[in-house]
Structures are given as C-alpha cells and as structure tokens.
C-alpha positions in Angstrom: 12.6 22.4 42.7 14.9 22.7 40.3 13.0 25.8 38.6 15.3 27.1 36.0 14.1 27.8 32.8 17.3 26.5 31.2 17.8 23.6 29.3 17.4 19.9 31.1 21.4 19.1 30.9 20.5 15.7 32.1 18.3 14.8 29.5 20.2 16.2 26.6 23.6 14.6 27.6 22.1 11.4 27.3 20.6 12.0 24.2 24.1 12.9 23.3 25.9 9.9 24.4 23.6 8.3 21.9 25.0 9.7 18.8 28.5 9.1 17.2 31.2 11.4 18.3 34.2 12.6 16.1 37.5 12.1 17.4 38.0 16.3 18.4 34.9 16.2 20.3 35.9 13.4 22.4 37.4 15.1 24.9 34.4 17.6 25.4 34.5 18.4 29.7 38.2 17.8 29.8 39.9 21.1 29.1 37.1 22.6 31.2 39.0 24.9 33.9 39.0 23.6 37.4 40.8 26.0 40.1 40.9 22.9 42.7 42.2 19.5 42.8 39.1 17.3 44.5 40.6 14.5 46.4 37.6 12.4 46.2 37.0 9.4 48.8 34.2 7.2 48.1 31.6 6.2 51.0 29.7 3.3 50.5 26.0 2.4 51.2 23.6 -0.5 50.5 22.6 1.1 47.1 25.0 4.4 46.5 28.9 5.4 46.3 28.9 8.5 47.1 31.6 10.4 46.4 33.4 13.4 48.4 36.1 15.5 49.8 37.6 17.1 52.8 35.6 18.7 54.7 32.6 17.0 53.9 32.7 14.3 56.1 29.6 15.2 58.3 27.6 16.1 55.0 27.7 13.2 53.1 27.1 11.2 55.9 23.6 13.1 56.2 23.5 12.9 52.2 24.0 9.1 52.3 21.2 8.5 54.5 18.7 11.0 52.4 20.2 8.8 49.5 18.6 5.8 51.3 15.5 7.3 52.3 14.7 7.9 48.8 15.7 4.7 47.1 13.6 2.9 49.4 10.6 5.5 48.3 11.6 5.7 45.0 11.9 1.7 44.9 8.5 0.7 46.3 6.7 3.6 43.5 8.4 2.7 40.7 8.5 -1.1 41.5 12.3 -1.2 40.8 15.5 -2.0 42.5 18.7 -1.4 41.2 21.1 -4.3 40.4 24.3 -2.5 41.6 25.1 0.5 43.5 25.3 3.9 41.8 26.9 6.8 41.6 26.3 9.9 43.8 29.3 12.9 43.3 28.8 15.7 45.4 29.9 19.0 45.8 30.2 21.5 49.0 28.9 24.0 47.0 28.1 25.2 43.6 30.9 26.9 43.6 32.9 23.9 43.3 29.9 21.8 41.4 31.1 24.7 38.6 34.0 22.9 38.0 32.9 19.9 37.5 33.8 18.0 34.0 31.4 15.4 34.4 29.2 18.0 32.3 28.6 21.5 30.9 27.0 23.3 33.7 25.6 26.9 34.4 24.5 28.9 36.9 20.7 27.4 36.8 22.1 23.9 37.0 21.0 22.6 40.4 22.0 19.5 39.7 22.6 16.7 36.7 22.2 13.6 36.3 24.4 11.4 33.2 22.5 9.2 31.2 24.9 6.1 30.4 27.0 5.8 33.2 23.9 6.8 35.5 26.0 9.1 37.7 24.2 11.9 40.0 26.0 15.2 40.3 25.2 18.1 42.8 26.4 20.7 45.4 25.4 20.9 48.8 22.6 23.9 48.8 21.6 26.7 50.9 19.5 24.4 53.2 19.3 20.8 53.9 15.5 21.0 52.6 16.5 22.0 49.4 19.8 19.6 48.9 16.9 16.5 49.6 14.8 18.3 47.2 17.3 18.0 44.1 19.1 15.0 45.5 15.4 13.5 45.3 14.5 14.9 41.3 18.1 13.5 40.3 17.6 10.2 41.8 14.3 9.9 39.9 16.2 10.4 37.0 18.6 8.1 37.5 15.9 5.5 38.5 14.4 6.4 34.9 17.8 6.0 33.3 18.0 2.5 35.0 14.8 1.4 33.7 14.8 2.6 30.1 18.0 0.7 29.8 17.2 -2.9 31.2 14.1 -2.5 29.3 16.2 -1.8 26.5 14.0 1.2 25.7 16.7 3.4 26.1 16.4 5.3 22.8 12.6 5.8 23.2 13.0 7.4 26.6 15.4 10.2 25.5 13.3 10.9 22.9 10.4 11.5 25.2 9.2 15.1 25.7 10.8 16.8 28.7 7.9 17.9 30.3 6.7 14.2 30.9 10.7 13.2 31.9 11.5 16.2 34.4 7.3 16.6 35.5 7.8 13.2 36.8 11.0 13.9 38.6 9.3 16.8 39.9 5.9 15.0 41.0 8.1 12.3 43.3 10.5 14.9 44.6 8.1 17.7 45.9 4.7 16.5 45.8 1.2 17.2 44.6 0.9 20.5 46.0 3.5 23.2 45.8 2.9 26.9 46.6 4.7 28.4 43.3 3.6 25.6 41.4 0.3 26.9 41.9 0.7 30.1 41.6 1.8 29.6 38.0 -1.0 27.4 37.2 -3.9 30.3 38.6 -2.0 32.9 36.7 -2.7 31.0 33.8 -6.2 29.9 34.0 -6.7 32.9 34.9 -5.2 34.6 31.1 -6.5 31.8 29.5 -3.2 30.7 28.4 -3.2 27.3 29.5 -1.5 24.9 27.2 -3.0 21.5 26.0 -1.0 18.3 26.2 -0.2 18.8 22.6 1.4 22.4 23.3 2.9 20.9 25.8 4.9 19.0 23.4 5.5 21.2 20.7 5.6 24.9 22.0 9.1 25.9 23.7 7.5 28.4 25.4 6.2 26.3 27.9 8.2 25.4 30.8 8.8 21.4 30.9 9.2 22.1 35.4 6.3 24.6 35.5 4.2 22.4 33.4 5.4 18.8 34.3 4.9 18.2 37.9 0.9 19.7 37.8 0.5 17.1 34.9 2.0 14.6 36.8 0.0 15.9 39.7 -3.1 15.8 38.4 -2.3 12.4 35.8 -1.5 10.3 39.8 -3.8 12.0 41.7 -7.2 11.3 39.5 -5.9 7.7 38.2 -3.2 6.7 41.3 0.1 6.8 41.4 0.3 2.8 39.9 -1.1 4.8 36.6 1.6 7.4 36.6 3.8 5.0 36.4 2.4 2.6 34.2 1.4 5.9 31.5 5.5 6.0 32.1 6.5 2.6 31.6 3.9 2.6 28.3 5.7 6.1 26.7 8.8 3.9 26.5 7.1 1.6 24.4 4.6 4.1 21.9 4.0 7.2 21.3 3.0 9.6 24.5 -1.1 9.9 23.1 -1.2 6.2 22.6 0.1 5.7 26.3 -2.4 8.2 27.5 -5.0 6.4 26.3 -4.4 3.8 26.8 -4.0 4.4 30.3 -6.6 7.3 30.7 -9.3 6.1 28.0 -9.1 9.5 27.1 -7.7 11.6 23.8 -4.9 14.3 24.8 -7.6 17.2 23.8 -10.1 15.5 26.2 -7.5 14.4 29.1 -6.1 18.5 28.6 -9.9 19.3 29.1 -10.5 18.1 32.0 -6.8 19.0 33.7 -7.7 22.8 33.0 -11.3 22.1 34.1 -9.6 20.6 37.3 -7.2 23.4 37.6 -10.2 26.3 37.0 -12.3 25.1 39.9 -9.4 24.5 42.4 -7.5 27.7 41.9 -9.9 30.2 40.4 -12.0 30.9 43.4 -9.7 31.6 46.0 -8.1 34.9 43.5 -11.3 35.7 43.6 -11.2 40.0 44.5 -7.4 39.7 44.2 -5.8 42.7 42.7 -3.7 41.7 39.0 -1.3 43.3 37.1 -2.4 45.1 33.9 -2.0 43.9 30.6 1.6 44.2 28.6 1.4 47.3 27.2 3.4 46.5 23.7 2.1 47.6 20.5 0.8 44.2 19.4 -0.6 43.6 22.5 -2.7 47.0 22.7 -3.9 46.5 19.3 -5.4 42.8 20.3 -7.0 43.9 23.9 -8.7 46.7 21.3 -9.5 44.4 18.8 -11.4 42.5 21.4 -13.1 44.9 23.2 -14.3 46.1 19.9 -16.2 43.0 19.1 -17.3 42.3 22.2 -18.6 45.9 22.4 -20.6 45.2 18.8 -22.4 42.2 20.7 -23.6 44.2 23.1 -25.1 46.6 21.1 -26.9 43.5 19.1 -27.8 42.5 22.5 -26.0 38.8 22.8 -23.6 37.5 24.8 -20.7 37.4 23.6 -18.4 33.8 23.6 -15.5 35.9 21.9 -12.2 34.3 23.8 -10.2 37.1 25.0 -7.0 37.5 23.6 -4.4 34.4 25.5 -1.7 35.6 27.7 -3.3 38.9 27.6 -5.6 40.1 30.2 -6.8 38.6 33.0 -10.9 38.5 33.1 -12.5 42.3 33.8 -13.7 41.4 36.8 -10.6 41.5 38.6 -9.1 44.9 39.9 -6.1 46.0 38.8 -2.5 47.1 40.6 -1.9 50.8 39.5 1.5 50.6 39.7 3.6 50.8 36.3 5.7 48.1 35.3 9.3 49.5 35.1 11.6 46.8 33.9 10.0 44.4 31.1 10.3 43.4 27.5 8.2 46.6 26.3 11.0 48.8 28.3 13.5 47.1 26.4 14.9 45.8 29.8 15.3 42.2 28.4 13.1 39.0 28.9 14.8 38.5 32.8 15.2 41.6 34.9 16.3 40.0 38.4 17.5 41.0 41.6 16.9 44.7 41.6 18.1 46.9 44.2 17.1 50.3 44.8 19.2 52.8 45.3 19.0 54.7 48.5 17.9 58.2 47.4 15.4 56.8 44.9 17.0 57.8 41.9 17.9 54.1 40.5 17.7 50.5 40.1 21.1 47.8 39.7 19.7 45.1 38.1 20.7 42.2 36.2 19.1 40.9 33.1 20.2 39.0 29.6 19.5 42.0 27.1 22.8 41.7 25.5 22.8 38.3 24.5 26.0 37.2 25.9 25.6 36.4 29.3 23.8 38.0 32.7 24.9 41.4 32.9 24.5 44.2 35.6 22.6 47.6 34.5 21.5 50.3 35.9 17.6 51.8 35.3 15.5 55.3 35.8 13.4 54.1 39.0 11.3 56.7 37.7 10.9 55.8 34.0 12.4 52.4 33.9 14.9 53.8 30.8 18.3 52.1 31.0 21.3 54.7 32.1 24.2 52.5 31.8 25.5 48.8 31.9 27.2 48.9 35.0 29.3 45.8 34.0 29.8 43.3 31.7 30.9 39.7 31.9 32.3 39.0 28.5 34.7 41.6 28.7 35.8 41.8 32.2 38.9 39.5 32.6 39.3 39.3 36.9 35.8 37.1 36.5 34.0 34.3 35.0 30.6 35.6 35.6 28.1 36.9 38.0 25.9 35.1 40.6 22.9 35.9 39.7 20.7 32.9 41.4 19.4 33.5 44.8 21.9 36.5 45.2 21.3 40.3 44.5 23.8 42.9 45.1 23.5 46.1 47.6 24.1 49.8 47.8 26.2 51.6 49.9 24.7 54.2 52.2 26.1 56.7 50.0 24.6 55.5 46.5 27.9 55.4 45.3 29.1 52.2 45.4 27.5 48.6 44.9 28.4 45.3 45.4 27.8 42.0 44.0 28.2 38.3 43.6 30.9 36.9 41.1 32.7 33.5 40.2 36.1 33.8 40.2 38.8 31.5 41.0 36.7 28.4 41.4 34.9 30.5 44.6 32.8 33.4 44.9 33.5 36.6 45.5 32.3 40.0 46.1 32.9 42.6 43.8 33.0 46.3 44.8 32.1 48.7 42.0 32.1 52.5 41.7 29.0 53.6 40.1 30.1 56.5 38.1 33.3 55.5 37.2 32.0 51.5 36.3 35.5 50.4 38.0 35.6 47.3 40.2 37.4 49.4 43.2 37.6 46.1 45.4 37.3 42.7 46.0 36.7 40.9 48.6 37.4 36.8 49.1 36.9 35.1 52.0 39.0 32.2 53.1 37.0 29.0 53.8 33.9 30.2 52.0 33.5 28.7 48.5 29.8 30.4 48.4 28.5 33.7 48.9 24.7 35.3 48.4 23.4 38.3 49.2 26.3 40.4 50.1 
C-alpha cells in the first residue's frame, strides 16, 4: 500500500491541471534533471499501452497481464469500461521513476497517476506482490479519473476529500483486511483518538491511506460493495454527508458511531493483556494525564464513577501493562517527528539514524543510545554536492565491525549508490556504484 504520509501527487496534479497556468510555469517537469535517455517502446493490450525500455521486456509482459487482471476486476466493480486504451509508463526502478517529468516526485511516491491525460506512472518494486499492489491503487485512480470526466463531474471529484479518493483506491487494491491497517486502527481505539467522518475531512493530522481504506472497509462490507460505489458515484454529484445519507440513512456523527463501535469490538479484545508503550512524556502531555487522574481521583473519593474521557492520543486504558523501556528518539527528545532506520552501533555507544529535524530534507544523525541526545549530524543533503539525497524508504545503512565507518543509501546520477562515511571525520571516504543496478537497499 502506498503508505506514505506525503502528499497524494495524483490528486493534487489534477487539481492543478484545473486552474489557469501563466506562461513561466508552463514548462513546470521539463527542466527536471534526467541522467538517462529512456528509449521508450509501447506494448499494446486490449485496454493499456504500456510503455517501456530495454531491459524490460520480460517485465512488462508480466505487468501487462496484471494490467488485465485488474481492468477486468476493476470493470465488473465499478460497472465501467473504458472507451480507449490508456496509458501505463513504467519504470525498472525508482531509481529511474526519479527522473521522470511526467510529475514532481519524491522518495514516498510509489506511484502517480495524472489526472487529464489519465496516464499511470510507476517503477517496478522490490517484489512482484507489491508492483500489483500499486499498479492496482493507480489503476483505480485512473478508473476514477475516467468516470468523473464522462460524467462531466470532473471538478467535483478533485474537490473531494482525499481520504474518500485514495481509501477507495486502497479498499480495491488490498482488501478488507490488512495487518498494518489494523494495527493502526487498535492503536487508536485503544487512545481514544479515533477520528469522526467530519475529522476526517478537516483535520490534516489524519492520514487520508491509514484512514481511507478501513472506511471504505467498513462503508462495503456493512452496506456491499454496489453501496461503496454508489456513496462514490453520489460524492461527485453533492456534498460527501448528503451522499452518505443518502446511501447509509445515517448522519456522519451516527455512521462515525457505529464504524468506531465496529472497530472497538473487532480489535479491542484480542490486545487484551498486551504490553503498551507509555504515554509521551512532553510537558503538555504530563500536565493533561495529571489533570485527569486528578479528577478522576476526586470521583472516587465522592464515591461515583467517573465518565471523565481520558485525555485523546494520550494513554492507552490503565488496564493495560506497560513496556519499561524508554523511548530514545521522539519529538520530546528533540529527534524530529520521523526517526527511521536506526542502526546500532556495534559497541553500544550510538545510533545512525535518519530523521526530518532540520527542515530541509532527510538527513543522517547520530544519537546517545544511552540518552537518546543528538551528538552530531552525520550528513547533510542540502549541502553535499556528489548527491541528490538519501534513500531513506525501505533502506537503512550499517556499521562496520569497527564502529568506525557507516554506509548508506544515496541517489546520485539517476542510480543508487552506496556512500561510505567516516564517523569522526563526517567525510564520505568512498563510494561504491554498481554497473547494471539502478536500485540498492539495505547495504
């Protein structure tokens, strides 16, 4: 699933394709640097072009009949067919799918999808599983692209919220049931910080992918699958509470009622014993979780019960034991809001890892294992010339034996790389490309 909390590229380019653009902003993609020259060839199926290059003969042949496999899914759900054959540019890896101008792309970009012209973009992935898995979420997208505009609701449907528009391409492309899915949804029954359909489109801080598909989820699986799509159909044509009524009977407060209700009696008792982590210690956060056991300490002693709601996103509920262990690098440390990939370092001493904290891109720093206090940024990609940035999605970088080196992940070139860095100097000592391999993870 495409899980990354970044923006929804597909869903904002189109929005963008709406609007007027001045003359200098025409050319927006163009200037974009590309390392390779893509000598693409087009193969043709019933419904797709799919477009390639050298050395990717044998995949797109297994892409094209994936391609197929969904349409005729996709087409029988949705009750749609398309009336020509789209687009379908792909990649041998994201590496390459880096360079493409088609749109603005990070590292989190898994794959896009362009509104007007209806044109699918992706790289080949780690596994076959998870290329069908993204192939499968664009195609829904450009299924809803095809709809909107022969219904000539175009402008409503980019103006839907995004956890309805990418929930939906989640639902179709993994399912009811998915294990991290869940996870996030027990988590937060669990804190009480579960958001109602309204948060759901008005608070950022909910994630439209962690959100979406277990509406979409639970919208198919207690109305059908003919409602989902229907409830779909209907948010093109009036606002997203009107469509759920009238496709639910329900108001959003009641519909979010009985979705958390749903969730609470599904996931709550299986965590039932489970150790959980401790609250976030921040100043704020202390001073609420004391606020609360105050008052709920003062109904005890008047002998009621209390119905005080703890604090959301807080705790989770008393009864649960809790992990000892001390968190080392989080927001109260000061270690930024993503701390990924860390790698110990072999006498103990340390932790590489990468996280956001400056701002201006994913950076690598080194922490106190003991403390979690930050010794040093061990580099930098806004200032380090030999590289465009570092790999920081399903990669993390390794110690030598002696603690004294560590390598990494980087774009460079149009490929990847693998950077070779002396720890107490902060000096890239070597680098190492390999001919051939346009990816690497996980040196």
């Amino acid at each position: 699933m495409p899980r990354s909390p970044l923006l929804a590229l597909s869903v904002l380019l189109a929005a963008a394709l709406l609007a007027p653009v001045p003359a200098e902003a025409q050319y927006f993609g163009r200037n974009k640097v590309r390392y390779d020259d893509f000598d693409f060839r087009i193969l043709e199926t019933e419904h797709f072009d799919l477009y390639y290059y050298e050395g990717m003969e044998t995949a797109v042949q297994d892409v094209a009949r994936m391609s197929e496999r969904w349409y005729d899914r996709l087409s029988a759900i949705l009750d749609h067919e398309f009336d020509e054959r789209k687009s379908i540019i792909l990649y041998a890896d994201d590496a390459d799918f880096r360079q493409t101008n088609i749109a603005n792309i990070g590292e989190g970009t898994q794959g896009v999808t362009e509104g007007l012209r209806q044109r699918v973009v992706l790289p080949m992935a780690g596994s076959y599983a998870e290329t069908d898995h993204v192939l499968g979420h664009e195609l829904v997208h450009q299924f809803q692209y095809d709809i909107a505009q022969r219904a000539g609701t175009f402008a409503q449907f980019v103006r839907m919220p995004l956890f309805v528009i990418e929930g939906m391409a989640e639902y179709y492309s993994v399912g009811r049931e998915d294990a991290l899915t869940s996870m996030w949804m027990r988590d937060a029954v669990l804190r009480d910080d579960f958001p109602s359909i309204t948060d759901l489109q008005t608070n950022p801080r909910y994630n439209e992918y962690q959100y979406g598909q277990p509406f979409w989820a639970f919208l198919s699986g207690t109305y059908g699958d003919e409602a989902g799509v229907r409830f779909f159909k209907e948010a093109m044509t009036m606002p997203i509470d009107s469509a759920l009524v009238t496709i639910t009977g329900l108001s959003p407060d009641s519909l979010s009622a009985r979705w958390v209700a749903a969730l609470r009696a599904q996931l709550v008792p299986p965590a039932a014993g489970r150790s959980v982590p401790r609250p976030d210690l921040t100043e704020d956060v202390q001073e609420a979780i004391e606020r609360y056991e105050e008052r709920v300490a003062q109904d005890r002693e008047r002998g009621r019960e209390t119905d005080r709601p703890r604090p959301p996103g807080i705790a989770y509920p008393d009864s649960f034991p809790r992990i000892t262990a001390e968190r080392l690098l989080a927001r109260e440390r000061g270690s930024g809001n993503i701390s990924i990939a860390p790698q110990l370092s072999p006498d103990g001493r340390y932790v590489a890892f990468l996280s956001e904290k400056d701002l201006f891109g994913i950076d690598l720093f080194l922490a106190d294992a003991k403390t979690g206090e930050i010794v040093t940024k061990l580099e930098e990609v806004g200032t380090d010339p030999h590289f465009d940035a570092i790999r920081f999605i399903e990669s993390a970088g390794t110690w030598s034996p002696d603690g004294r080196q560590f390598a990494y992940v980087v774009f460079s070139g149009g490929n990847n790389e693998i950077a070779i860095l002396d720890v107490d100097s902060r000096d890239v000592v070597r680098r190492i490309a390999i001919r051939g391999i346009g990816a690497i993870k996980d040196p």
